[in-house]
LOGU-722332 format. One line per field, with one value per residue (C-alpha): residue number from 0; residue in one letter; x, z, y. Coordinates in nm, 4 decimals. Layout:
REM LOGU-722332
pos: [NUM	...]
code: [A	...]
u: [X	...]
w: [Z	...]
v: [Y	...]
REM end
This chain:
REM LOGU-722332
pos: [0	1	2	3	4	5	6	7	8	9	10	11	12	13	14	15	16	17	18	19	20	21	22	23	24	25	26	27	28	29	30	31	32	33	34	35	36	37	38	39	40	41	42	43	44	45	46	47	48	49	50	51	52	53	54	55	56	57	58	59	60	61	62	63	64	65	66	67	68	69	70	71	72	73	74	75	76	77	78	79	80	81	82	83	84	85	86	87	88	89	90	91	92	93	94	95	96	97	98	99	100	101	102	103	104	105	106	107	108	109	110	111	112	113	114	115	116	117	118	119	120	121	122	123	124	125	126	127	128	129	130	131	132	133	134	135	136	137	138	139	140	141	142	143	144	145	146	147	148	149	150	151	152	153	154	155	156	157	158	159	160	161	162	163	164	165	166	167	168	169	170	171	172	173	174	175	176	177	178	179	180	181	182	183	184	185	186	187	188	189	190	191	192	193	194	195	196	197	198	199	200	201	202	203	204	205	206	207	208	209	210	211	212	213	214	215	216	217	218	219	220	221	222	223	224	225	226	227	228	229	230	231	232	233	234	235	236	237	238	239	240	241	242	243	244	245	246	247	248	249	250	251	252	253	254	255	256	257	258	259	260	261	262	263	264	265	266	267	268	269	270	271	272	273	274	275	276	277	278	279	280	281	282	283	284	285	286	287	288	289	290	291	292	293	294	295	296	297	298	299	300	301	302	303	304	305	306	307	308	309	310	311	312	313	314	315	316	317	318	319	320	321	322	323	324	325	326	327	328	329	330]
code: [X	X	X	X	X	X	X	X	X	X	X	X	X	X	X	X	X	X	X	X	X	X	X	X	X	X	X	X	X	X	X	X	X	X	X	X	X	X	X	X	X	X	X	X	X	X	X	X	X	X	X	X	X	X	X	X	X	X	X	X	X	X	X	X	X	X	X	X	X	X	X	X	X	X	X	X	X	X	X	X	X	X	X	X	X	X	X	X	X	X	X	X	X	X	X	X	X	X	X	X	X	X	X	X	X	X	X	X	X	X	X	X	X	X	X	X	X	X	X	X	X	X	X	X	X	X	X	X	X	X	X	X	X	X	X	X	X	X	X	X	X	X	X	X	X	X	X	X	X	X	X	X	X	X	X	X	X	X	X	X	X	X	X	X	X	X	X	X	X	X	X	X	X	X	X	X	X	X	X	X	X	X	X	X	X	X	X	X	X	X	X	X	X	X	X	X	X	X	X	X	X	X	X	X	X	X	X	X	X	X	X	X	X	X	X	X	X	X	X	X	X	X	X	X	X	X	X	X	X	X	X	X	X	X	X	X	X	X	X	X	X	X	X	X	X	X	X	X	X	X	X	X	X	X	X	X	X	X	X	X	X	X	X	X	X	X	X	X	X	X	X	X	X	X	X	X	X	X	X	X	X	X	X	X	X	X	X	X	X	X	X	X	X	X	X	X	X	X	X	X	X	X	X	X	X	X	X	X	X	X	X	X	X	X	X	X	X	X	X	X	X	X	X	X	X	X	X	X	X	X	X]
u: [-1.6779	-1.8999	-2.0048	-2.3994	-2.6672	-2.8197	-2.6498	-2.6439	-2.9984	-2.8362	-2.5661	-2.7527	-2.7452	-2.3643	-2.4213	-2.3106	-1.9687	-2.0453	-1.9581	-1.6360	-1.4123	-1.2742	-0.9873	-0.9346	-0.9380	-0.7233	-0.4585	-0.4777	-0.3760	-0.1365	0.0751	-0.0456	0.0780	0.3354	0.5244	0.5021	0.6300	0.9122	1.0325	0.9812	1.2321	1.5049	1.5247	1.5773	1.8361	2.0014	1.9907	2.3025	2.4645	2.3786	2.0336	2.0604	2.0819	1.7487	1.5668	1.4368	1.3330	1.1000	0.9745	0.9181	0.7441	0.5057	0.3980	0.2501	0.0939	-0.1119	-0.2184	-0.3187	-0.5056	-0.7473	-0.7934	-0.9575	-1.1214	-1.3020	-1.3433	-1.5402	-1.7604	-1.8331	-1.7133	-1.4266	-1.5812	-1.9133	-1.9502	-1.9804	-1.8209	-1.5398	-1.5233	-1.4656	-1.1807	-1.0064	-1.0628	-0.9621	-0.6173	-0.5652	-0.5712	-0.2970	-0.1015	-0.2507	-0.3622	-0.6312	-0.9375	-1.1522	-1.5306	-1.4617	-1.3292	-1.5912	-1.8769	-1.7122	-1.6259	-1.9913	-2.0780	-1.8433	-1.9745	-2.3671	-2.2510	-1.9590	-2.0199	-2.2404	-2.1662	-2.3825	-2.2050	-1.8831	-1.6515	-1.6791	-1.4153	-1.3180	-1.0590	-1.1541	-1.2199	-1.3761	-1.6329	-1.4523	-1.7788	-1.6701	-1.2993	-1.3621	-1.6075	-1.3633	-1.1388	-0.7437	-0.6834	-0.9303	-0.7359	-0.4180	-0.5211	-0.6735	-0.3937	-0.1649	-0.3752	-0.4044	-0.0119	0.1670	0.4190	0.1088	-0.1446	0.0882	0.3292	0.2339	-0.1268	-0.1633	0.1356	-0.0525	-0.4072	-0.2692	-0.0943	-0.2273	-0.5927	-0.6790	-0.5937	-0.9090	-1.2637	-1.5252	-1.7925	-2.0741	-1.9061	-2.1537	-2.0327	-1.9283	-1.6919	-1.5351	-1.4899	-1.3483	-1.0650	-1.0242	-0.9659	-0.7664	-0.5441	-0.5194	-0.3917	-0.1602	0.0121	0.0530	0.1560	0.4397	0.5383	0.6056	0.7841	0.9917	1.0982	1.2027	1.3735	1.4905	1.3030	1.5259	1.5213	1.1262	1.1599	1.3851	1.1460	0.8658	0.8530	0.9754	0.7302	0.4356	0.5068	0.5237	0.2105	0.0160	0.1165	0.0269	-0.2915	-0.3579	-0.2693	-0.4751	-0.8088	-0.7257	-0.6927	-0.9996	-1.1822	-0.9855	-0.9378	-1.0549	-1.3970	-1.5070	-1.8675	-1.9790	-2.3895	-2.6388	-2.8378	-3.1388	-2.9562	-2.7029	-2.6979	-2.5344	-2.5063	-2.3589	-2.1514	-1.9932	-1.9385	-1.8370	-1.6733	-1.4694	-1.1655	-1.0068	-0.6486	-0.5212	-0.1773	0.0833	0.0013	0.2525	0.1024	-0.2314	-0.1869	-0.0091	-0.2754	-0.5419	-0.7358	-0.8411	-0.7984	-1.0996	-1.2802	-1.5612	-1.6668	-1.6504	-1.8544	-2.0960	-2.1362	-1.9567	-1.9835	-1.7706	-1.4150	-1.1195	-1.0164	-1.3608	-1.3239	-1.1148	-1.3451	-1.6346	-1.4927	-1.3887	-1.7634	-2.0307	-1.9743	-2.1081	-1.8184	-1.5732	-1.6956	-1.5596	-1.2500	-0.9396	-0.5669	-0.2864	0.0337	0.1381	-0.1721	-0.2422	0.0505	-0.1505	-0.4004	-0.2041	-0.2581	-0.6633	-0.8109	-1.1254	-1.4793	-1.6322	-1.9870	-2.0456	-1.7502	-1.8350	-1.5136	-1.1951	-0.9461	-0.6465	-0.5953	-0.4498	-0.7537	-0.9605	-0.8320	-0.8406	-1.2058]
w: [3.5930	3.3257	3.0254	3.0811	2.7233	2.5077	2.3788	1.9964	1.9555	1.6816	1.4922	1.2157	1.4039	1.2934	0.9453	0.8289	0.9055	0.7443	0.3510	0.2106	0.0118	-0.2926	-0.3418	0.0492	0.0026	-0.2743	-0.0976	0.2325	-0.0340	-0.1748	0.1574	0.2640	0.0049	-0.1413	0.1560	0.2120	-0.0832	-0.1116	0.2409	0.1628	-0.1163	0.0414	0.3417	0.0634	-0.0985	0.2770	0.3208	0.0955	0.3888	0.6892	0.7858	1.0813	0.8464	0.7500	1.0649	1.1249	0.7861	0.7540	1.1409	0.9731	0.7260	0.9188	1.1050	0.7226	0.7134	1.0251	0.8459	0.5415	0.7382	0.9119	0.5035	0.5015	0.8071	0.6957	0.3434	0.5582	0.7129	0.3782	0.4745	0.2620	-0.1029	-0.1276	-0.3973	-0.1866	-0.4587	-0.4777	-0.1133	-0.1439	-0.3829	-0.2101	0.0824	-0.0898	-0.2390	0.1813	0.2754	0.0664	0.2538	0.5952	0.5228	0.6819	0.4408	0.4275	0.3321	0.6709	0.8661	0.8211	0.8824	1.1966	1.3082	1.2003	1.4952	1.7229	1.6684	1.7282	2.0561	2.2086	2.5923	2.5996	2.8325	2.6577	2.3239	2.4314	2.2361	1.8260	1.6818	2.0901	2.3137	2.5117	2.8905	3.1644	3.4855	3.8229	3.8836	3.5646	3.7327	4.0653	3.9374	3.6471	3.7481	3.7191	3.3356	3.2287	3.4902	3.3523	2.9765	3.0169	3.2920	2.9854	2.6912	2.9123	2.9388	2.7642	2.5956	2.4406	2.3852	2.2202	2.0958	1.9769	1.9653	1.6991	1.4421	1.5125	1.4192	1.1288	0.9777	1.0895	1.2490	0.9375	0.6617	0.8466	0.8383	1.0673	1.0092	1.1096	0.8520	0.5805	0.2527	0.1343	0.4595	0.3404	0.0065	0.1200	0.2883	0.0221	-0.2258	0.0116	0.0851	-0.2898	-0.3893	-0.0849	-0.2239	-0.5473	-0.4515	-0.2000	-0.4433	-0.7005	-0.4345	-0.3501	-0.6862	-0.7730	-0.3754	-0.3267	-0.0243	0.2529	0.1493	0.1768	0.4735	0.6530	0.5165	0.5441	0.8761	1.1198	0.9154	0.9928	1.3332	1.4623	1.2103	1.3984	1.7587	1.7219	1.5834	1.8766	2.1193	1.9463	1.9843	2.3168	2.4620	2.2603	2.5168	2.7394	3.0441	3.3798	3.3818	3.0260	3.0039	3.0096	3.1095	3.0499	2.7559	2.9615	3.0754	2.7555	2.5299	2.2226	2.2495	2.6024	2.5212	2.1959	2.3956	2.7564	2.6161	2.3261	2.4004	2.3205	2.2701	2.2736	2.1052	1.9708	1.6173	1.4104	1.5798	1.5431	1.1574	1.0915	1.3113	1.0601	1.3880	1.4987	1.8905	1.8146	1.8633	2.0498	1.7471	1.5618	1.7647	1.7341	1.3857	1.1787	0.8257	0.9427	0.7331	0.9766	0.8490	0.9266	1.3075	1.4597	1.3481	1.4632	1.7972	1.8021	1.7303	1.9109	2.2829	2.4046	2.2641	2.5070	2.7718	2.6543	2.8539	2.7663	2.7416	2.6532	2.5748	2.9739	3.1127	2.8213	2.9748	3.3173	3.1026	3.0520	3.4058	3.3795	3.3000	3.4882	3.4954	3.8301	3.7854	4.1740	4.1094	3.7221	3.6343	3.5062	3.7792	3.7901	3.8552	4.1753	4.2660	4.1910	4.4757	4.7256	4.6780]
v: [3.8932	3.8006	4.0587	4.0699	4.1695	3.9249	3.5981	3.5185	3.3159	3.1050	3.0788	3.2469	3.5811	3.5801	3.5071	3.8432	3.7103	3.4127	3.4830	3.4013	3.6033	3.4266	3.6466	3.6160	3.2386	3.1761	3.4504	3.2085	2.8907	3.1124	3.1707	2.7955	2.5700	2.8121	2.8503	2.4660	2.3336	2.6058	2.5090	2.1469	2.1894	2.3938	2.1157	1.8425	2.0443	2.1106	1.7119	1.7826	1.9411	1.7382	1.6040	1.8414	2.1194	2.0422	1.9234	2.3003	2.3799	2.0611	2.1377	2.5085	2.3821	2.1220	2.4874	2.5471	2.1932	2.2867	2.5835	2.3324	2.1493	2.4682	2.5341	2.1670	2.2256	2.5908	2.3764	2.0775	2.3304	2.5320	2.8361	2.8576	2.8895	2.9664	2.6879	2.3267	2.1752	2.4076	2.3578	1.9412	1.9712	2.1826	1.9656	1.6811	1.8422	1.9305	1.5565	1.5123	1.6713	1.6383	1.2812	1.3128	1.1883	1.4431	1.2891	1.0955	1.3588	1.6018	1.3401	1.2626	1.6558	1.7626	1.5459	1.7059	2.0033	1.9004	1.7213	1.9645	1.9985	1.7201	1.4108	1.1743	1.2598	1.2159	0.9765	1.1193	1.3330	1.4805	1.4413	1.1236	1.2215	1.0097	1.1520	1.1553	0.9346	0.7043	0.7477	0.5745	0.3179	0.1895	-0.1273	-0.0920	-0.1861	0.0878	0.3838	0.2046	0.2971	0.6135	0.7429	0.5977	0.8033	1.1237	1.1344	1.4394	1.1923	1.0075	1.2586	1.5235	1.2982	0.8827	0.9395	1.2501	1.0814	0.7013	0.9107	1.0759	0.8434	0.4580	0.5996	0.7305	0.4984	0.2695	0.3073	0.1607	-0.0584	0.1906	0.4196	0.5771	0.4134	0.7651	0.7730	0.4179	0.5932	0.8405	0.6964	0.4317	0.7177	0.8894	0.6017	0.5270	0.8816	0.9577	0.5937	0.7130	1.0964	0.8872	0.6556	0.9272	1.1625	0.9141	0.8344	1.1878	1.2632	0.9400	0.7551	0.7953	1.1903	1.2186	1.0489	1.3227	1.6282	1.4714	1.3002	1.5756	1.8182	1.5923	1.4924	1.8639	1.9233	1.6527	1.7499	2.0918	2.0633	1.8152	2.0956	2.3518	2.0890	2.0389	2.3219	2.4679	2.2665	2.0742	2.4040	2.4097	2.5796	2.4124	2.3109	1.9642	1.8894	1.6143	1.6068	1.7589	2.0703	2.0926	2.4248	2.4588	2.8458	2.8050	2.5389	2.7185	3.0232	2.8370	2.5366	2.6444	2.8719	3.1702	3.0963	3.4499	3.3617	3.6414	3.7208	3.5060	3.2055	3.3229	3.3898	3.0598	2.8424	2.9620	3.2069	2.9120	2.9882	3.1995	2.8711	3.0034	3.1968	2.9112	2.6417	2.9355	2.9743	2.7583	2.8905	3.2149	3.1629	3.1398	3.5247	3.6476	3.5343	3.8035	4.0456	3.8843	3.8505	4.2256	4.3310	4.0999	4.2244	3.8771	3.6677	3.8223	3.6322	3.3420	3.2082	3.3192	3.1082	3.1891	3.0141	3.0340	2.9620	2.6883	2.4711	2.4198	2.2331	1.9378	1.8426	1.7794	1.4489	1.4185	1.6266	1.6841	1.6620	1.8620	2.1431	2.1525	2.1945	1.9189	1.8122	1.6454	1.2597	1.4107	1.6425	1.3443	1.1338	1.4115	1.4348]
REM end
């Protein structure tokens, strides 16, 4: 049963939660990047051994990258630094590492965040999910691709490395010209920063750290976005009924996860405190949560109950709820 008392007006009634520590934030680079590069190095020295030797060293290590990359994130927001400049070039020294440009990545996840829950802004920076109404009205080729994008194997698997590394070397023509620049620049200085690695590792040696450390980076952080929002009683309305407060606190997730997880995915299953106020720094969340009575009525997953996710493709307008492809034929 739901908590009952007043909802958070806007997300300015949080704002007390909403100033960074500096000595908070360089602590979280500290045990970010530190721990990545150290890692990094150790599985290029254990390529000495065997490349096996390695393998779960660089996948410990891409656990860091995802950590690098909710430091971009919090920096894209402004909630990191309280300086907006210090905030971009921090951002900027993330994408490096997450390549992930991050002028056009926060342009396009600003607009996620205006538009979460709503059906009519469906399609920017979100997992890509189709009406049962859109479902049974679309010809064969269109079920064929989405029933093909929906599928674990692609959607946790080809689709996050493709994004990551191909998506995001490309801009698109509607792009502001500071979103072009950004990937251009982005593009330019991930060449260089590759070249130069592999001249001092040896190519095929970056290769073997690098690759296993991204591809785990990139699936997880996948996961985390979709189940943030992606869960059987999500919200999803029409512009005329849509509301941000409901949708931050009904549509975003709490992914209770056990506290190593939680601590190396940046808090960022405390997404419902996010969507709700967006300036709060990722270490200010928990405690947020903990105080404002109202946020616990957000829904709760956890790793078990996560996994039944994967199943959902397709929101029922009637039921108000997602349903599986096999759900969907049944009604």
């Amino acid at each position: 049963m739901m908590a009952t008392g007043p909802r958070p007006s806007t997300p300015g009634s949080l704002s007390v939660y909403a100033r960074p520590n500096v000595w908070r934030s360089l602590g979280q680079m500290g045990t970010s990047f530190g721990p990545f590069v150290v890692l990094w190095a150790l599985a290029w020295w254990l390529l000495r051994l065997h490349p096996l030797a390695a393998l779960p060293v660089s996948l410990a290590a891409g656990l860091f990258l995802v950590r690098i990359f909710i430091i971009q994130h919090d920096c894209g927001h402004g909630s990191f630094f309280r300086s907006k400049r210090a905030c971009s070039w921090v951002g900027r020294l993330c994408s490096l590492f997450t390549a992930t440009p991050y002028g056009h990545w926060r342009s396009s996840h600003a607009q996620h965040h205006a538009q979460v829950g709503k059906l009519e802004g469906r399609g920017v920076g979100d997992i890509n999910t189709m009406t049962l109404r859109e479902w049974r009205e679309a010809g064969w080729r269109k079920r064929l691709l989405y029933r093909l994008y929906r599928h674990p194997l692609v959607l946790f698997g080809i689709g996050p490395v493709s994004l990551f590394l191909i998506g995001n070397r490309f801009c698109s023509a509607d792009d502001r010209p500071s979103a072009k620049l950004s990937v251009n620049m982005t593009n330019l200085a991930l060449a260089a920063t590759v070249t130069i690695a592999c001249l001092l590792f040896g190519w095929r040696e970056f290769l073997l750290v690098q690759l296993p450390a991204t591809f785990l980076a990139c699936s997880v952080g996948v996961w985390l976005f979709y189940v943030q929002h992606q869960f059987e009683d999500t919200y999803w309305a029409h512009a005329t009924e849509w509301d941000l407060t409901e949708a931050a606190i009904r549509g975003s997730s709490y992914y209770r996860l056990p506290a190593l997880l939680q601590w190396l995915t940046g808090n960022i299953g405390l997404h419902h405190v996010h969507h709700l106020n967006s300036r709060i720094p990722n270490y200010n969340l928990q405690r947020c949560h903990d105080d404002v009575p109202v946020l616990h009525e957000a829904p709760v997953l956890t790793l078990a109950s996560s996994l039944r996710c994967v199943r959902l493709a397709l929101w029922d307008e009637d039921a108000r709820r997602l349903v599986s492809f096999g759900e969907g034929h049944r009604r």
